[in-house]
PDB file with SEQRES, HELIX, SHEET and CRYST1 records, atoms N, CA, C and O in Angstrom:
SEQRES   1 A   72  UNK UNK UNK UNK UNK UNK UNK UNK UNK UNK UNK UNK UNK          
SEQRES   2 A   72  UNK UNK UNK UNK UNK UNK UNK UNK UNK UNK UNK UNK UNK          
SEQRES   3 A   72  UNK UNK UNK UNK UNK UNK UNK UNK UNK UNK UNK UNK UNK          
SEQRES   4 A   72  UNK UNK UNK UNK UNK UNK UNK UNK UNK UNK UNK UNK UNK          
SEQRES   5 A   72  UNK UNK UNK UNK UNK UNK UNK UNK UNK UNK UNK UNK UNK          
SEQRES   6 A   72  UNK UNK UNK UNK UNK UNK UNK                                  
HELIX    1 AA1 UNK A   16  UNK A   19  1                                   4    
HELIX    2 AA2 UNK A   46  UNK A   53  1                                   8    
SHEET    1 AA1 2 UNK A   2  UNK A   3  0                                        
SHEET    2 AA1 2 UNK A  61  UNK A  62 -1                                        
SHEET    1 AA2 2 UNK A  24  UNK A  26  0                                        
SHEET    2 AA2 2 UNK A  32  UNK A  34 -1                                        
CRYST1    1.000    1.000    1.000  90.00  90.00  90.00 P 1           1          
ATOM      1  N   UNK A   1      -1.434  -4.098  -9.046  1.00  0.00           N  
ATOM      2  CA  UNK A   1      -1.804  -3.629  -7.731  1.00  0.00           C  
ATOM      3  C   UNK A   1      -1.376  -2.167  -7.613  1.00  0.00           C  
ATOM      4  O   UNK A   1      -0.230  -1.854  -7.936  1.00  0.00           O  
ATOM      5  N   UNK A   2      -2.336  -1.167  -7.120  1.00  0.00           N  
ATOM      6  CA  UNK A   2      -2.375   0.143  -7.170  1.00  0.00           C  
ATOM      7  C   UNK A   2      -2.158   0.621  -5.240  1.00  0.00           C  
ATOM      8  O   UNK A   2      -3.272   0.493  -4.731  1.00  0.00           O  
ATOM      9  N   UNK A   3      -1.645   0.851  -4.711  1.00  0.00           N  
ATOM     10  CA  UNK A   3      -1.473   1.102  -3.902  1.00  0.00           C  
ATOM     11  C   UNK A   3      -1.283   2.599  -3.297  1.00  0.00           C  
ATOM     12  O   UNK A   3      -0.297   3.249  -3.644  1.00  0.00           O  
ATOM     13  N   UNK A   4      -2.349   3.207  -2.280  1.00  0.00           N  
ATOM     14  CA  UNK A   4      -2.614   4.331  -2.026  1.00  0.00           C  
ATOM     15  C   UNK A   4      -2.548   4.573  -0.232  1.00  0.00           C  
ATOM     16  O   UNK A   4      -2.813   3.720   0.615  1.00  0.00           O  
ATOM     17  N   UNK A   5      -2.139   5.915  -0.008  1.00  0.00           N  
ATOM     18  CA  UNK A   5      -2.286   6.332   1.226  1.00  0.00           C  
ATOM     19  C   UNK A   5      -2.791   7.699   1.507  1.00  0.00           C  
ATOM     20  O   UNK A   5      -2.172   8.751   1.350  1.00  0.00           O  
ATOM     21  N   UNK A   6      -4.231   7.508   2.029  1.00  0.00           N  
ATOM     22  CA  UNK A   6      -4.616   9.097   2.004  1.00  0.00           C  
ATOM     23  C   UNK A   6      -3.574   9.435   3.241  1.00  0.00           C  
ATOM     24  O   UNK A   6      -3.189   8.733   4.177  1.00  0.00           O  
ATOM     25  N   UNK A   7      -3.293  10.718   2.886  1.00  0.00           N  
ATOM     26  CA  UNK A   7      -2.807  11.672   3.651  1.00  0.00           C  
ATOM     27  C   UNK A   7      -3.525  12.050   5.006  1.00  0.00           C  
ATOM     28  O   UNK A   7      -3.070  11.997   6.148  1.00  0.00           O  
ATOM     29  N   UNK A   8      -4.819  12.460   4.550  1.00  0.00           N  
ATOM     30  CA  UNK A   8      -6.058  12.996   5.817  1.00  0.00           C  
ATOM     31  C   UNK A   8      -5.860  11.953   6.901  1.00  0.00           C  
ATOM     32  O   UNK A   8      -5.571  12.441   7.994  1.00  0.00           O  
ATOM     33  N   UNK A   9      -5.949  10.619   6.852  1.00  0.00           N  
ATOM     34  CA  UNK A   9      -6.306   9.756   7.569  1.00  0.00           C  
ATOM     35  C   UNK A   9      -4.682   9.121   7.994  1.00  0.00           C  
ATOM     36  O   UNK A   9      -4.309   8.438   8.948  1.00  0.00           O  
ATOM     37  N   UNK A  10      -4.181   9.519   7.177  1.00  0.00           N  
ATOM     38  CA  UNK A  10      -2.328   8.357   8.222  1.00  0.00           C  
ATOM     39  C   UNK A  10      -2.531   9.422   9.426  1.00  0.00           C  
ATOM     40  O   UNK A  10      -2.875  10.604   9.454  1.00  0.00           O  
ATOM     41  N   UNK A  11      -2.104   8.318  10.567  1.00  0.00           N  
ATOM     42  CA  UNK A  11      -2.178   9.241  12.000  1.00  0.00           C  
ATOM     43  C   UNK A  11      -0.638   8.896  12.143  1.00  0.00           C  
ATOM     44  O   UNK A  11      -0.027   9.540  12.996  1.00  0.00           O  
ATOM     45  N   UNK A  12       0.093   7.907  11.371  1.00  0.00           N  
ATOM     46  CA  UNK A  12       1.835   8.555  11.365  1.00  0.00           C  
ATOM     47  C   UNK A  12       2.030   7.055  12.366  1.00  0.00           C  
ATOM     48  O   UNK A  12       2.852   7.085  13.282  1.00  0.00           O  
ATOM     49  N   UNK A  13       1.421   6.104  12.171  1.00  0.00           N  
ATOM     50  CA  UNK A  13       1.582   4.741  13.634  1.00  0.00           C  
ATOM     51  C   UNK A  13       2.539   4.258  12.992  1.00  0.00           C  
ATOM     52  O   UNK A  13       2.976   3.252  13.551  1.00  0.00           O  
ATOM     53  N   UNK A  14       3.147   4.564  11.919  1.00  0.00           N  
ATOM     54  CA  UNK A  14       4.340   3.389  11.516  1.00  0.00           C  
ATOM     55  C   UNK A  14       4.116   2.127  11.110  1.00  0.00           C  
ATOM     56  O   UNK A  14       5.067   1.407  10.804  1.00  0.00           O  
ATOM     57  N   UNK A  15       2.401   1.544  11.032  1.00  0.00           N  
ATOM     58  CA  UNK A  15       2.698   0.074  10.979  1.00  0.00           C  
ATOM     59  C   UNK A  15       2.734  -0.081   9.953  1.00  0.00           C  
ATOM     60  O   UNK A  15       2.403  -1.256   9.794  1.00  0.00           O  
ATOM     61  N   UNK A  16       3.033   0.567   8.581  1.00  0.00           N  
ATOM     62  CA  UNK A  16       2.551   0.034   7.280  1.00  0.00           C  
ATOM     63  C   UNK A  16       4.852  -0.257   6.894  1.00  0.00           C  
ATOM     64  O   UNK A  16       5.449  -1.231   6.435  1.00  0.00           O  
ATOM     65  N   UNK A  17       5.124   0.464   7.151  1.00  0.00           N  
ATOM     66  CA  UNK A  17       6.422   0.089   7.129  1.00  0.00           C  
ATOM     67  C   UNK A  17       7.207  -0.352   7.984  1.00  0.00           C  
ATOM     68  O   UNK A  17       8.422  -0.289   7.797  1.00  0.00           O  
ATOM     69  N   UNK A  18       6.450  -1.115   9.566  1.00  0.00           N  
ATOM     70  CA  UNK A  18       6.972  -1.945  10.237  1.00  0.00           C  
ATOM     71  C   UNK A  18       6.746  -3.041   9.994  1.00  0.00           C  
ATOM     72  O   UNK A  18       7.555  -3.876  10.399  1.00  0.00           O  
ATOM     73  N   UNK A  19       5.449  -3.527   9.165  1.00  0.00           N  
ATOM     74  CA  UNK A  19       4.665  -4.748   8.536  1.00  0.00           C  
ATOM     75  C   UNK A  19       5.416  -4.891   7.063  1.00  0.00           C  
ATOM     76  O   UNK A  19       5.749  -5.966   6.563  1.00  0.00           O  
ATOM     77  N   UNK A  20       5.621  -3.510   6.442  1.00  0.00           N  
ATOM     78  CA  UNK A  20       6.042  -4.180   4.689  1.00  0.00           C  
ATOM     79  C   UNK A  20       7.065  -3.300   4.460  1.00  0.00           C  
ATOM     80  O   UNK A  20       6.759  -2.548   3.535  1.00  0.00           O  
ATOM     81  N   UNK A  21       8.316  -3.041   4.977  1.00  0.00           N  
ATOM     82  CA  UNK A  21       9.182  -2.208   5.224  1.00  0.00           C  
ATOM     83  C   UNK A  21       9.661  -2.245   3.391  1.00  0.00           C  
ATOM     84  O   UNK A  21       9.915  -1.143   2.905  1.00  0.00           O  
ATOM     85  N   UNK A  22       9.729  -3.051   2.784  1.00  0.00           N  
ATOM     86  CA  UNK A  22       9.666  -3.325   0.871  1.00  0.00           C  
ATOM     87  C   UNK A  22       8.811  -2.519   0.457  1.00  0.00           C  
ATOM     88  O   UNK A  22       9.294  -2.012  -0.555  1.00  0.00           O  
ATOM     89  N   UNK A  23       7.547  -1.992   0.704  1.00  0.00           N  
ATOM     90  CA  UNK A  23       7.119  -1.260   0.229  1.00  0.00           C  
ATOM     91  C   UNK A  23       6.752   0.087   0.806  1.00  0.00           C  
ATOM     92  O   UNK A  23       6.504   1.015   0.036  1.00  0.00           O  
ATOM     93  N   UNK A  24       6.701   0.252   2.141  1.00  0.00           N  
ATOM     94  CA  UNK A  24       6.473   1.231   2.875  1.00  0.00           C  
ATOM     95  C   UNK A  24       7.986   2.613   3.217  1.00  0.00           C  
ATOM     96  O   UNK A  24       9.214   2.527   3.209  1.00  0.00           O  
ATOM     97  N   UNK A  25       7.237   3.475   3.412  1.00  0.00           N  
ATOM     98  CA  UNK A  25       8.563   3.998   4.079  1.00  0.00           C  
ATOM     99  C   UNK A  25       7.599   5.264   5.401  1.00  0.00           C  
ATOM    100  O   UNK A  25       6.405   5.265   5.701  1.00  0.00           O  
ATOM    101  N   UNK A  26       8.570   6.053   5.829  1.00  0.00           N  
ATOM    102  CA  UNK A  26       7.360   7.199   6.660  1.00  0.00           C  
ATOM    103  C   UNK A  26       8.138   8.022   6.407  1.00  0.00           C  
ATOM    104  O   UNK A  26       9.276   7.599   6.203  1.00  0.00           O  
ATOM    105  N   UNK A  27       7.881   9.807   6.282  1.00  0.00           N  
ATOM    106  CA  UNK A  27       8.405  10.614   5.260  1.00  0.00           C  
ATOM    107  C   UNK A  27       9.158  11.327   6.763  1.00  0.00           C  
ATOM    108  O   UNK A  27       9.247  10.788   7.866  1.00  0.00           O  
ATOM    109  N   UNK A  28       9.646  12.733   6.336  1.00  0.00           N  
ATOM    110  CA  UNK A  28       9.915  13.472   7.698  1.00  0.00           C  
ATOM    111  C   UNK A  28       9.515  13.447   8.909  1.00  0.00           C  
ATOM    112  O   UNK A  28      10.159  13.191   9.926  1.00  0.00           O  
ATOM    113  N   UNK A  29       7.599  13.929   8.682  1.00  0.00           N  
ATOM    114  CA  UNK A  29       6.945  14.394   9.477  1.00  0.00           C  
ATOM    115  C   UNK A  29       6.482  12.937   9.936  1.00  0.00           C  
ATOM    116  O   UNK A  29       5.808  13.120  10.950  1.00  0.00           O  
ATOM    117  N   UNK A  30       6.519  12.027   9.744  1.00  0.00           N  
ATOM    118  CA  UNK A  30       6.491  10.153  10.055  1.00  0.00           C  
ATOM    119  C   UNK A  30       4.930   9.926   9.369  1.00  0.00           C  
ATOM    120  O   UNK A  30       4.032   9.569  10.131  1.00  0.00           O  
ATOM    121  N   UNK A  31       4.688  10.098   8.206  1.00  0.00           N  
ATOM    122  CA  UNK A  31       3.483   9.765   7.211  1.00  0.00           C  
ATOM    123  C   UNK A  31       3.856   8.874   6.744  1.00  0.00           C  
ATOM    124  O   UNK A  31       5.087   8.858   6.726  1.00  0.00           O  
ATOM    125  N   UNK A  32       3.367   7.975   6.279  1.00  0.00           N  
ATOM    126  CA  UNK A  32       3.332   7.102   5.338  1.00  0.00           C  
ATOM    127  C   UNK A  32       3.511   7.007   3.901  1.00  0.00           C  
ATOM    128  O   UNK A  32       2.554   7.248   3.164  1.00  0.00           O  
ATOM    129  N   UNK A  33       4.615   6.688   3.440  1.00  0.00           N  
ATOM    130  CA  UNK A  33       4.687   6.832   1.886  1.00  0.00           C  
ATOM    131  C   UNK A  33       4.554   5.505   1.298  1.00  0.00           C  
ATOM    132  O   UNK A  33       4.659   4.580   2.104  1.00  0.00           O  
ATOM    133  N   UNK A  34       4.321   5.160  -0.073  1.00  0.00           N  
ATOM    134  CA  UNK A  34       4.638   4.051  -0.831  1.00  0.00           C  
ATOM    135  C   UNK A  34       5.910   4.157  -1.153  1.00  0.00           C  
ATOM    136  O   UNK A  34       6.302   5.286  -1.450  1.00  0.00           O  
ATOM    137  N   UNK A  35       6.377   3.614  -1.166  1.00  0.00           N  
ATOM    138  CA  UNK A  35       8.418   3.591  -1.285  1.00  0.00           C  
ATOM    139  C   UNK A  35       8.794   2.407  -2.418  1.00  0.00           C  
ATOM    140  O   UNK A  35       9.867   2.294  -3.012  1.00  0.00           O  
ATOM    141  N   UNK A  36       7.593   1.551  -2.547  1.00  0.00           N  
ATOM    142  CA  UNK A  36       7.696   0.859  -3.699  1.00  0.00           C  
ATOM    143  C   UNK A  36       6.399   1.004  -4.735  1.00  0.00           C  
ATOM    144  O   UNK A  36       5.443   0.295  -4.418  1.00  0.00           O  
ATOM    145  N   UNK A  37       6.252   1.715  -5.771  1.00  0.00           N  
ATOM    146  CA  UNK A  37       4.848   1.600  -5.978  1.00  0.00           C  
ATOM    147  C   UNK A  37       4.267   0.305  -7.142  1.00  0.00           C  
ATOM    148  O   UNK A  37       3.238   0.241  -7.814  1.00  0.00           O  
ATOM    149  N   UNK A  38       5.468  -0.648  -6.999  1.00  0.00           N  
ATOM    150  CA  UNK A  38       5.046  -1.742  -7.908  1.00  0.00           C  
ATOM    151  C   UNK A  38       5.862  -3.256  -7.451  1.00  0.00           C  
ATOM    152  O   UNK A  38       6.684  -4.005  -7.980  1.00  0.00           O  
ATOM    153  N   UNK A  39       5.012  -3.195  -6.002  1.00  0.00           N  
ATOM    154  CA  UNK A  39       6.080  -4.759  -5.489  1.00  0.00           C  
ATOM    155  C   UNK A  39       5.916  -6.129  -6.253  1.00  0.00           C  
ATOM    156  O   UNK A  39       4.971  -6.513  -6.942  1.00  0.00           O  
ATOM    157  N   UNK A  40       6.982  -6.695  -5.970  1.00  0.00           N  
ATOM    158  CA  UNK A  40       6.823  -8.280  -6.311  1.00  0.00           C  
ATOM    159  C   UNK A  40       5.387  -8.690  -5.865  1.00  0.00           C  
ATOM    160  O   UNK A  40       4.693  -8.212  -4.967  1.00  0.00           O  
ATOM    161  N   UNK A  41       5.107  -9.802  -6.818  1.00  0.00           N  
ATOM    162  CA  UNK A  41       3.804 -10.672  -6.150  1.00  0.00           C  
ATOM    163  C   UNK A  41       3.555 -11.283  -4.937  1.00  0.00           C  
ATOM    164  O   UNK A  41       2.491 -11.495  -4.356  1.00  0.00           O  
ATOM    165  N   UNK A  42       5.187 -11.639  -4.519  1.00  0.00           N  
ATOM    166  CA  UNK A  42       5.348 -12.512  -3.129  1.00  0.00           C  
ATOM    167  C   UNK A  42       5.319 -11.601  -2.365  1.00  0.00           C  
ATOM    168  O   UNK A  42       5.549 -12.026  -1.233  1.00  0.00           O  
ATOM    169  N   UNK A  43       5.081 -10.075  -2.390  1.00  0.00           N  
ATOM    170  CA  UNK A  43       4.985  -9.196  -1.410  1.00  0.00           C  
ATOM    171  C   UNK A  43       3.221  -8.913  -0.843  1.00  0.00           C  
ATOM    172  O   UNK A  43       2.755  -8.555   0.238  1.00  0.00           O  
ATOM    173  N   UNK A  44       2.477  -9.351  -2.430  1.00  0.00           N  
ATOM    174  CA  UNK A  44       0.844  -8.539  -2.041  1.00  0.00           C  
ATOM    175  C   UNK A  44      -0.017  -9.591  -0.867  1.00  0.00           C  
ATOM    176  O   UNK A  44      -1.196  -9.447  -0.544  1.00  0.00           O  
ATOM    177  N   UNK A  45       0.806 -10.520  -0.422  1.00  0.00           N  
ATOM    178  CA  UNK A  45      -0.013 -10.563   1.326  1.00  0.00           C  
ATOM    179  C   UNK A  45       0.615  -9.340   2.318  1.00  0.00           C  
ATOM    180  O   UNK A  45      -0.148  -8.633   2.976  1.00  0.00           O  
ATOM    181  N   UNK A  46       1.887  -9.189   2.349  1.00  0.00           N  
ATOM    182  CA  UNK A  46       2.093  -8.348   3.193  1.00  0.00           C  
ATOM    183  C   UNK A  46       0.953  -7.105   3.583  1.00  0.00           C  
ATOM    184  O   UNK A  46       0.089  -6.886   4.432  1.00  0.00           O  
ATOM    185  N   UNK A  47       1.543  -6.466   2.404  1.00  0.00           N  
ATOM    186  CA  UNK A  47       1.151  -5.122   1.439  1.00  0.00           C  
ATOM    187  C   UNK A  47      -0.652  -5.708   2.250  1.00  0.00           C  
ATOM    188  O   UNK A  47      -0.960  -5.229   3.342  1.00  0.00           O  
ATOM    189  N   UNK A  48      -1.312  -6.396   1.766  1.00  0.00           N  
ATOM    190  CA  UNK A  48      -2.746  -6.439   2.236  1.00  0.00           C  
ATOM    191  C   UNK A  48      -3.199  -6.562   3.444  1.00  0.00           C  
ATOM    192  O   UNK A  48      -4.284  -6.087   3.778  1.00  0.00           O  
ATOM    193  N   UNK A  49      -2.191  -7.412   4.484  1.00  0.00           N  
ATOM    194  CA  UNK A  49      -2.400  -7.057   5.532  1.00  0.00           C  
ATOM    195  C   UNK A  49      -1.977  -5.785   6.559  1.00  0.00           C  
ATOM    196  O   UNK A  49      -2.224  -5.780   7.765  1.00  0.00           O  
ATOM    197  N   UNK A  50      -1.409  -4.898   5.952  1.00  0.00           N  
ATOM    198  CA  UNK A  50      -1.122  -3.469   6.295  1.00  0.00           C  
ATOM    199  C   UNK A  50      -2.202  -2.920   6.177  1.00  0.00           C  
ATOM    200  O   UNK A  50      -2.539  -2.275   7.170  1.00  0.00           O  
ATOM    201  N   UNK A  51      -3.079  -2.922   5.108  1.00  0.00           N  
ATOM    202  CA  UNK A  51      -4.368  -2.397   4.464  1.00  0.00           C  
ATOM    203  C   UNK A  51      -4.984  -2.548   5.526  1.00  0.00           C  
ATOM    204  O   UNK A  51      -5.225  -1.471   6.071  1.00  0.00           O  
ATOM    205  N   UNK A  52      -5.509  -3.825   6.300  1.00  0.00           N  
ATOM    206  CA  UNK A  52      -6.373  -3.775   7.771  1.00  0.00           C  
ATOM    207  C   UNK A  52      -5.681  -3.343   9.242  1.00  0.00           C  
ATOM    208  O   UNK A  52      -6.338  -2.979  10.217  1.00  0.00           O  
ATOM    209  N   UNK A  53      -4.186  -3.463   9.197  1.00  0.00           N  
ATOM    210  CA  UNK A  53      -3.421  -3.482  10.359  1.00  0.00           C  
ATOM    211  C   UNK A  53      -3.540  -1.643  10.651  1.00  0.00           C  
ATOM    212  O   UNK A  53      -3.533  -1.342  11.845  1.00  0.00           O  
ATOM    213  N   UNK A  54      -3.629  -0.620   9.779  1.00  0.00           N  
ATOM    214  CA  UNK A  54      -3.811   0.804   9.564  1.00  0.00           C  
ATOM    215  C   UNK A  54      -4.238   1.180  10.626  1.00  0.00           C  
ATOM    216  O   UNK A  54      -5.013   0.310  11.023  1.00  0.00           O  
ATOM    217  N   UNK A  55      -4.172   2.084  11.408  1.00  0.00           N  
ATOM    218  CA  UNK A  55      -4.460   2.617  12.518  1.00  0.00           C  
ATOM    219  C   UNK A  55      -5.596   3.711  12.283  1.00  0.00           C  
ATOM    220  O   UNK A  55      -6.467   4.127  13.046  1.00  0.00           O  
ATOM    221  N   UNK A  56      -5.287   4.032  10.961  1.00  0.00           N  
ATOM    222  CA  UNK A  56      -6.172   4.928  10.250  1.00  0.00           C  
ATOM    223  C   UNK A  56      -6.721   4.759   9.337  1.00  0.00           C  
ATOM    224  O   UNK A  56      -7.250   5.686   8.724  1.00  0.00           O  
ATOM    225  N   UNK A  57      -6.776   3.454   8.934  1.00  0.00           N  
ATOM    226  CA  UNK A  57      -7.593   3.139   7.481  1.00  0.00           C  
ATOM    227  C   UNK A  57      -6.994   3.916   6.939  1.00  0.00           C  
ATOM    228  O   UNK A  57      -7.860   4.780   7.082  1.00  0.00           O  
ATOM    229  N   UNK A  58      -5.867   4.666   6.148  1.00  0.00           N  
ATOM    230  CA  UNK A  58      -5.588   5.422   5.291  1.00  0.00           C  
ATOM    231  C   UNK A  58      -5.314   4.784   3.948  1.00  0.00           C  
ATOM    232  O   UNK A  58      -5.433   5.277   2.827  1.00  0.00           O  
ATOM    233  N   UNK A  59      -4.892   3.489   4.339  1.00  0.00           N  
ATOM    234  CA  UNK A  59      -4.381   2.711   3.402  1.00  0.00           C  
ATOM    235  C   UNK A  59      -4.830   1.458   2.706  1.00  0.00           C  
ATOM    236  O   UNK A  59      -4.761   0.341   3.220  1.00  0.00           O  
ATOM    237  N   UNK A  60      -5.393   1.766   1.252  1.00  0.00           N  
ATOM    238  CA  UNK A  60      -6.055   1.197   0.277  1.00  0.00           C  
ATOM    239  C   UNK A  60      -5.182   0.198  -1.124  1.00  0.00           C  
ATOM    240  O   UNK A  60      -4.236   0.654  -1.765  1.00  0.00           O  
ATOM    241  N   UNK A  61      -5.664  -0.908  -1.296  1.00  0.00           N  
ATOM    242  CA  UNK A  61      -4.846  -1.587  -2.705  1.00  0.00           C  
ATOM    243  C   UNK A  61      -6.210  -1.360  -3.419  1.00  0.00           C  
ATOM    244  O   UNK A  61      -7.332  -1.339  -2.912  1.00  0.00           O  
ATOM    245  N   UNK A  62      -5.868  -1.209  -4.625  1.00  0.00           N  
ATOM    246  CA  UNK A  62      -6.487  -1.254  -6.375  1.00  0.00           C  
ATOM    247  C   UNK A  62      -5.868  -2.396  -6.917  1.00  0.00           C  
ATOM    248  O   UNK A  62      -4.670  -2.446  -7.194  1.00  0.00           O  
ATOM    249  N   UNK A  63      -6.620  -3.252  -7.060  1.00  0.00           N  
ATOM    250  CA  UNK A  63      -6.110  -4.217  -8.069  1.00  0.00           C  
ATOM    251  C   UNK A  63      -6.378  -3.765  -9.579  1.00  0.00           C  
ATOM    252  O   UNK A  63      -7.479  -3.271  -9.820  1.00  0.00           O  
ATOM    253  N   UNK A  64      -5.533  -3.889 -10.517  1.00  0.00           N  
ATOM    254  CA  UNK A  64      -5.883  -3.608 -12.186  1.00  0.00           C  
ATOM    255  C   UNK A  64      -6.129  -4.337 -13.061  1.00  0.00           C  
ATOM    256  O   UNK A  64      -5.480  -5.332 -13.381  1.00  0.00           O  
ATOM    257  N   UNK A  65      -7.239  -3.866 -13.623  1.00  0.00           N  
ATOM    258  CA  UNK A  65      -7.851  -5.270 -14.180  1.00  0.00           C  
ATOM    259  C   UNK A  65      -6.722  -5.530 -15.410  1.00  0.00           C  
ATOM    260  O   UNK A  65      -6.096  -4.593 -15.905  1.00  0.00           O  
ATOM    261  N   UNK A  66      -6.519  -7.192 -15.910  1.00  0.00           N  
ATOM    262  CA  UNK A  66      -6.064  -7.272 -16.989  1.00  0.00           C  
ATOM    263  C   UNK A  66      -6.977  -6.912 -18.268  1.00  0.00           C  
ATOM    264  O   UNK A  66      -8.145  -7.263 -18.439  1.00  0.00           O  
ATOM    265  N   UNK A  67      -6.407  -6.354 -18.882  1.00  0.00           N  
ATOM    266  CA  UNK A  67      -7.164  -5.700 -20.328  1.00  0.00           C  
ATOM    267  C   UNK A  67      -7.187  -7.532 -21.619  1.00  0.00           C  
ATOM    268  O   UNK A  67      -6.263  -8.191 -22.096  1.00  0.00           O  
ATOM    269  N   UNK A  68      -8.082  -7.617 -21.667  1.00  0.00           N  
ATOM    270  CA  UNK A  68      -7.975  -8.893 -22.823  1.00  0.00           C  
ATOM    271  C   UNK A  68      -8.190  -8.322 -24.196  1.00  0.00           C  
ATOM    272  O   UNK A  68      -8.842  -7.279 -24.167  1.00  0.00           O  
ATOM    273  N   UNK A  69      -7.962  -8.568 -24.932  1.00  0.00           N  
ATOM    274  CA  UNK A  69      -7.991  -7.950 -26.423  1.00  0.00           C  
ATOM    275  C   UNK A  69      -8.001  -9.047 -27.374  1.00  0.00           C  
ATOM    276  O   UNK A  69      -7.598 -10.097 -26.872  1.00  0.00           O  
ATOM    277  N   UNK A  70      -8.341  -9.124 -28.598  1.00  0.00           N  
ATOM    278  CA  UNK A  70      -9.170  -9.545 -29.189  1.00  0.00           C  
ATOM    279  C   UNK A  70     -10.439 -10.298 -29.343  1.00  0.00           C  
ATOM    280  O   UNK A  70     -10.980 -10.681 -28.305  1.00  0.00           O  
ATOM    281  N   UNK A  71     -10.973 -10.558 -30.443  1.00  0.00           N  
ATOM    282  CA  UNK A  71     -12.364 -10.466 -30.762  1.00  0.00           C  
ATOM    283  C   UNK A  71     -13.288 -11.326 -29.866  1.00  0.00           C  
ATOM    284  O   UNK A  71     -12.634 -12.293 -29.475  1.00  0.00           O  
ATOM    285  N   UNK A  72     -14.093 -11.342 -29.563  1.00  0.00           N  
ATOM    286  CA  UNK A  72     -15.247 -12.181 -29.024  1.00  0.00           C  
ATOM    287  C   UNK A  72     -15.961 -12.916 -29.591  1.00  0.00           C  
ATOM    288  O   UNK A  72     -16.847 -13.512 -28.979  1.00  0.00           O  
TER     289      UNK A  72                                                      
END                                                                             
């Protein structure tokens, strides 16, 4: 899980680290940072419902695909 926060769009509401305070934090100016950028598994409901709770949509998950390797 890849976890992103555009900058342009945080309007600074605090909910992403009042909802997942484990992974969230808000910087000086009260933006939104990732403060964890690789949570536990028992965290990615939180973490996803921040993603819609956003005041600004700023905030996006990437899931990564697993790579499989060998032959076919």
């Amino acid at each position: 899980m890849e976890i992103r926060i555009d900058r342009d769009k945080c309007v600074s509401g605090g909910v992403c680290a009042m909802f997942a305070p484990q992974v969230f934090d808000q910087d000086d100016d009260g933006m939104g940072v990732v403060d964890n950028a690789a949570p536990a598994e028992e965290l990615a409901a939180a973490v996803r419902s921040v993603v819609w709770r956003c005041p600004g949509h700023a905030i996006s998950v990437h899931e990564q695909e697993v790579e499989r390797g060998g032959p076919r």
